[in-house]
One Martini backbone bead per residue (centre of mass of N, CA, C, O) as a GRO file, in nm:
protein
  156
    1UNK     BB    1   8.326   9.688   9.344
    2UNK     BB    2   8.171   9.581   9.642
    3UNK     BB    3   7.961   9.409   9.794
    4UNK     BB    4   7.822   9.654   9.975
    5UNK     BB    5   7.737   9.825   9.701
    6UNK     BB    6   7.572   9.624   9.565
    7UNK     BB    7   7.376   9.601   9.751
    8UNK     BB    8   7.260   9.878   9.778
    9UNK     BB    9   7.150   9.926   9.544
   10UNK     BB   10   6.966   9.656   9.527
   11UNK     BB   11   6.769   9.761   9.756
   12UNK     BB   12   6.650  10.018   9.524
   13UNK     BB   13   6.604   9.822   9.296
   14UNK     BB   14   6.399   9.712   9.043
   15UNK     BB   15   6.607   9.548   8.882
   16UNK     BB   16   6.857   9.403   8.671
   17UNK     BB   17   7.143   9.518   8.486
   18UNK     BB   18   7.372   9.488   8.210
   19UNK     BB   19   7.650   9.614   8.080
   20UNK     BB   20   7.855   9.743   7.832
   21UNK     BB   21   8.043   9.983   7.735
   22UNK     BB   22   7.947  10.009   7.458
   23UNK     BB   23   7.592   9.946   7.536
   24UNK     BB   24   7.556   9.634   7.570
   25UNK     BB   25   7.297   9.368   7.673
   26UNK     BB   26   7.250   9.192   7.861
   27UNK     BB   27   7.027   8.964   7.879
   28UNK     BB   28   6.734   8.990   8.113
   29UNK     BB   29   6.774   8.633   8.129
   30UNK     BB   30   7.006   8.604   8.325
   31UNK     BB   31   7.210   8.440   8.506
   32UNK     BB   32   7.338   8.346   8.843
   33UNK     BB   33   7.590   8.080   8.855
   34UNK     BB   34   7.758   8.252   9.061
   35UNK     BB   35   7.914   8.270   9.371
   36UNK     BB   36   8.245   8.376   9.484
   37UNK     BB   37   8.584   8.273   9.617
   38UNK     BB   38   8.897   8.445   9.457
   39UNK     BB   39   9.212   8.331   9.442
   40UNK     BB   40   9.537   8.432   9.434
   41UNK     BB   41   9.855   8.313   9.405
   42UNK     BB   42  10.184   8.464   9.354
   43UNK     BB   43  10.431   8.557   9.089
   44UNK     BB   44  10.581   8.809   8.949
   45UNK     BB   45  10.845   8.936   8.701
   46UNK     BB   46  10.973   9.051   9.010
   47UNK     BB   47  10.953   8.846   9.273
   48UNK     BB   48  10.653   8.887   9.388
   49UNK     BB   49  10.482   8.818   9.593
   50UNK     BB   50  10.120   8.771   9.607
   51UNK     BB   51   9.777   8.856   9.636
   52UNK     BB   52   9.426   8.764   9.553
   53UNK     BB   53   9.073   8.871   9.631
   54UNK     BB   54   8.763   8.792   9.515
   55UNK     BB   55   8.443   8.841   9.403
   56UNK     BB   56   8.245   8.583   9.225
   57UNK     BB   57   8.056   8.657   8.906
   58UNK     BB   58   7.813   8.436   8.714
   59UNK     BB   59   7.709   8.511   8.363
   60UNK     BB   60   7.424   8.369   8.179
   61UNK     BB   61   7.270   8.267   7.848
   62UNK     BB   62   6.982   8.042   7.893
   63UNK     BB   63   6.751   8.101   7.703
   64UNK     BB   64   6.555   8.199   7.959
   65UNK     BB   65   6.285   8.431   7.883
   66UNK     BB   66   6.144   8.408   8.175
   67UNK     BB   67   6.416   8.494   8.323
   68UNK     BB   68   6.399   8.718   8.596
   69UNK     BB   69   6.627   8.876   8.841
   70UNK     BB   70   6.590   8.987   9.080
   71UNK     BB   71   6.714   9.180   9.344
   72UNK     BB   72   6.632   9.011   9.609
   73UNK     BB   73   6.739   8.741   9.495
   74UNK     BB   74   7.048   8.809   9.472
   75UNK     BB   75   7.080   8.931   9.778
   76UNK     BB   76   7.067   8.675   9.849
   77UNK     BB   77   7.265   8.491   9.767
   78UNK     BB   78   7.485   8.689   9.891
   79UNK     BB   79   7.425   8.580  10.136
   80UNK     BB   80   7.481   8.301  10.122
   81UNK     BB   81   7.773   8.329  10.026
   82UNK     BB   82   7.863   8.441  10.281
   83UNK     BB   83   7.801   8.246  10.512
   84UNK     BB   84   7.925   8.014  10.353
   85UNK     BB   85   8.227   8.172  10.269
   86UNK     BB   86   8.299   8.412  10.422
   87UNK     BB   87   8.284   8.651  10.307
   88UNK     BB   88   8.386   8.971  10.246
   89UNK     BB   89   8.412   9.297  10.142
   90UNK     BB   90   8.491   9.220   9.824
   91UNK     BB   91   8.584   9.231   9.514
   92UNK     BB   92   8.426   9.251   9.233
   93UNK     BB   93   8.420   8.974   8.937
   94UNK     BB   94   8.312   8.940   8.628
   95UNK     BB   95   8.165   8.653   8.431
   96UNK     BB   96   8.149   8.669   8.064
   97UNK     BB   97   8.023   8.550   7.809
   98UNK     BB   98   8.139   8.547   7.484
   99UNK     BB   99   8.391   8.426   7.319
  100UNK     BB  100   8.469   8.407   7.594
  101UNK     BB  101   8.583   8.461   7.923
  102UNK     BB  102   8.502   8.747   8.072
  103UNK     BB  103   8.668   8.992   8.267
  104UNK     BB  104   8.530   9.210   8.519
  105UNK     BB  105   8.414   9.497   8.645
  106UNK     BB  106   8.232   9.719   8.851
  107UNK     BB  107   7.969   9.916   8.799
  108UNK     BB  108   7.711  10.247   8.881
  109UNK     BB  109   7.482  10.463   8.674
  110UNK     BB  110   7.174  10.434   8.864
  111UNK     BB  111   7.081  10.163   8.661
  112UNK     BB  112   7.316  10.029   8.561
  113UNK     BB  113   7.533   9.792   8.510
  114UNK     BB  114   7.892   9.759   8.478
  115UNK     BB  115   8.127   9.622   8.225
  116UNK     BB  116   8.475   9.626   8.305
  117UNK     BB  117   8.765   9.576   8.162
  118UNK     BB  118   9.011   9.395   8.205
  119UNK     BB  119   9.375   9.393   8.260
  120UNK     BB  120   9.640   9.388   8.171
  121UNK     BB  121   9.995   9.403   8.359
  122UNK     BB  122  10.272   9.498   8.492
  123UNK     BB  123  10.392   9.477   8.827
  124UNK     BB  124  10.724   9.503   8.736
  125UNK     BB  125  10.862   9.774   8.581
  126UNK     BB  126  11.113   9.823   8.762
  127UNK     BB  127  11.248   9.512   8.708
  128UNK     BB  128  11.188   9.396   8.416
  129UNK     BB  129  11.193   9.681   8.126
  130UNK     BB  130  11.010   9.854   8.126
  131UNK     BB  131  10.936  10.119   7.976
  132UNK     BB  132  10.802  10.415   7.976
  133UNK     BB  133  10.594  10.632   7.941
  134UNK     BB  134  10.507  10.840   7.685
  135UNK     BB  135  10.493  11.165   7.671
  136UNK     BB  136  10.227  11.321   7.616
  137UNK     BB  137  10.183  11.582   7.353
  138UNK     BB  138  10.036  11.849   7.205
  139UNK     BB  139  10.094  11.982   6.935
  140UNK     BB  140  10.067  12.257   6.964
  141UNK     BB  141  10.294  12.298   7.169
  142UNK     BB  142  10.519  12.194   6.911
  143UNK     BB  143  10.444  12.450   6.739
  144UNK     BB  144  10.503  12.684   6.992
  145UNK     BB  145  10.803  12.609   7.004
  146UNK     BB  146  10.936  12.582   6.706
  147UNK     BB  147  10.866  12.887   6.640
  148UNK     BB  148  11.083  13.000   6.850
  149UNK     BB  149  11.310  12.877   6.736
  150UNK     BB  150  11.653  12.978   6.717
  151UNK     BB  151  11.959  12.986   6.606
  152UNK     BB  152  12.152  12.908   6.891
  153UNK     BB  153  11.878  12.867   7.129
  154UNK     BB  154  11.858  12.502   7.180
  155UNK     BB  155  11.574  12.368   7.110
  156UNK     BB  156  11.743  12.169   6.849
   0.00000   0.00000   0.00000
């Protein structure tokens, strides 16, 4: 999701909400403790330059019950993030404490924010050597070839 995005959301919003995609509650009493901008320059395993750019929201559980962040006041944060770190309209990832501090993608239900976990992966595995995936089939189709096939028909 992008900044624009969560934008649009939020001002139709009446609370603001995060889940995780288990079904699991970030818990309601949540602070927004950063908003910025993270860049990463690099290179991967088949040697070539990237970069990556996105808006990074950071949720903490300070046990402070009495705090629910309304909708109207994340939006003024990402204003001032915006004013003050020039902003573009980048993809959000949003950082949360669990066991450790987990990196997610983020989406929206209609109703609440979702934490979409993200993953790792090889960006060159045309270079690196890692084999392709093996194309997953249906045992049935499995069974339904398996059947046909005749001595010296060549299926075998």
């Amino acid at each position: 999701m992008k900044l624009s995005e969560i934008k649009k959301h939020l001002a139709s919003a009446e609370t603001v909400s995060f889940k995780l995609t288990s079904g699991a509650c970030v818990p309601p009493h949540f602070h927004v403790t950063e908003v910025g901008v993270v860049s990463k320059h690099f290179i991967d395993c088949g040697g070539t330059e990237r970069f990556e750019r996105v808006a990074n929201f950071q949720l903490w559980d300070a046990n402070d019950y009495d705090h629910l962040l309304k909708p109207q006041k994340l939006l003024s944060i990402i204003a001032l993030s915006e004013k003050v770190l020039g902003m573009d309209d980048l993809e959000i990832e949003v950082e949360y404490q669990m066991e450790t501090i987990g990196k997610y993608g983020l989406h929206f239900n209609g109703k609440d924010f979702i934490l979409v976990p993200k993953q790792t992966a090889c960006l060159a595995s045309d270079r690196c050597g890692v084999p392709p995936a093996k194309q997953q089939k249906p045992l049935q189709a499995l069974q339904t070839q398996a059947a046909s096939c005749t001595p010296g028909g060549g299926c075998c």
